[in-house]
N, C-alpha and C positions, 0 to 999 in steps of 0.2 A: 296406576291410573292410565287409563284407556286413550287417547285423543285420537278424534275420529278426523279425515281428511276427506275433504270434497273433492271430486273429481267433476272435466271437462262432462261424464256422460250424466251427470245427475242434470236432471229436466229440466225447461224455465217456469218459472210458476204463469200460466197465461189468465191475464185479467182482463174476460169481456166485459165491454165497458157499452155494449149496444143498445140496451136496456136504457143508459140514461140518456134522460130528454133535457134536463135541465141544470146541468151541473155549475157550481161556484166554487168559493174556495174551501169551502168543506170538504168537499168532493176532491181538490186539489193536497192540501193537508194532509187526506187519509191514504189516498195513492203514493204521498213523501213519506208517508210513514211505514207505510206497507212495504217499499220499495227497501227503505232502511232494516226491517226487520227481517226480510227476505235475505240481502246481502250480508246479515250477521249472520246466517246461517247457510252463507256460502251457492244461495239459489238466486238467479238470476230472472227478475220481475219483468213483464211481458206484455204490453197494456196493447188489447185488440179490440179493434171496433171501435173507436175512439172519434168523437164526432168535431166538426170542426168549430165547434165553441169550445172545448172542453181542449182542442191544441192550441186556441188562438190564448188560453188562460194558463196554460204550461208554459206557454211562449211567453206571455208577461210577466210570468212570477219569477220567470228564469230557470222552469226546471224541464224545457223541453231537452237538454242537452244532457239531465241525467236520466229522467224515465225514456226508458225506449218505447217507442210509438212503433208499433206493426204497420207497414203501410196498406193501403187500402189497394185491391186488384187493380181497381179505375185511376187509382193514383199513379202507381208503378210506371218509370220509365221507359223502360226496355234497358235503360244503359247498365244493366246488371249490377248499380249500388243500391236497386228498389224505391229508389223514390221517395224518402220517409222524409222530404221538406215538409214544413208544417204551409200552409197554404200562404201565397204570397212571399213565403219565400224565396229567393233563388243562390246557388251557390255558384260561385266564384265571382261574387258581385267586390265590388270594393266599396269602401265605407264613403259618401258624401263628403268633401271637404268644407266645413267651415269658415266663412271669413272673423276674426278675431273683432272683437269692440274695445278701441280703445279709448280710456277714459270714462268708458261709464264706473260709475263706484255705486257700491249699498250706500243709502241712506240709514240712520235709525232712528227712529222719532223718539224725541227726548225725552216724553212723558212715557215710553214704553219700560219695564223695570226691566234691568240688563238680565240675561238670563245663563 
């Protein structure tokens, strides 16, 4: 039995995404999925032209950190990491601190059946 090995030179598979005007999470779904069935075969998924509804929805689903997003020319830095923030992002920001509540509790309304 044969097993075959990927190498660094085998290509990324590049997925224009310019075409779409209206994308949801259909659209988002099938890109996860696409992505998944690329990397079992050792090629790595490349999504170009990707418009900024369609990051602002990678961004909330949580999968802007696994699909790679091509940045856009107009995007690009110059600081030579390309610039592939999703819009309104920024990096080396630090998270918001929160002030804590204390003493607030759930209520549960008694007539609700526990679940």
């Amino acid at each position: 039995m044969k097993t075959e090995t990927r190498t660094s030179a085998t290509p990324p598979l590049i997925c224009d995404l310019g075409a779409l005007t209206a994308p949801d999470l259909a659209v988002v779904d099938a890109l996860a999925r696409l992505r998944r069935a690329a990397a079992r075969h050792g090629v790595r998924l490349v999504l170009r032209n990707a418009g900024g509804p369609l990051r602002e929805l990678l961004a909330f689903s949580g999968l802007a950190a696994v699909l790679l997003v091509e940045p856009d020319e107009e995007e690009d830095s110059g600081d030579g990491r390309g610039g592939g923030l999703l819009p309104g992002l920024q990096s080396g920001r630090q998270t918001e601190q929160r002030e804590e509540h204390f003493g607030v509790e759930e209520v549960g309304d008694p007539g609700d059946p526990a679940r």
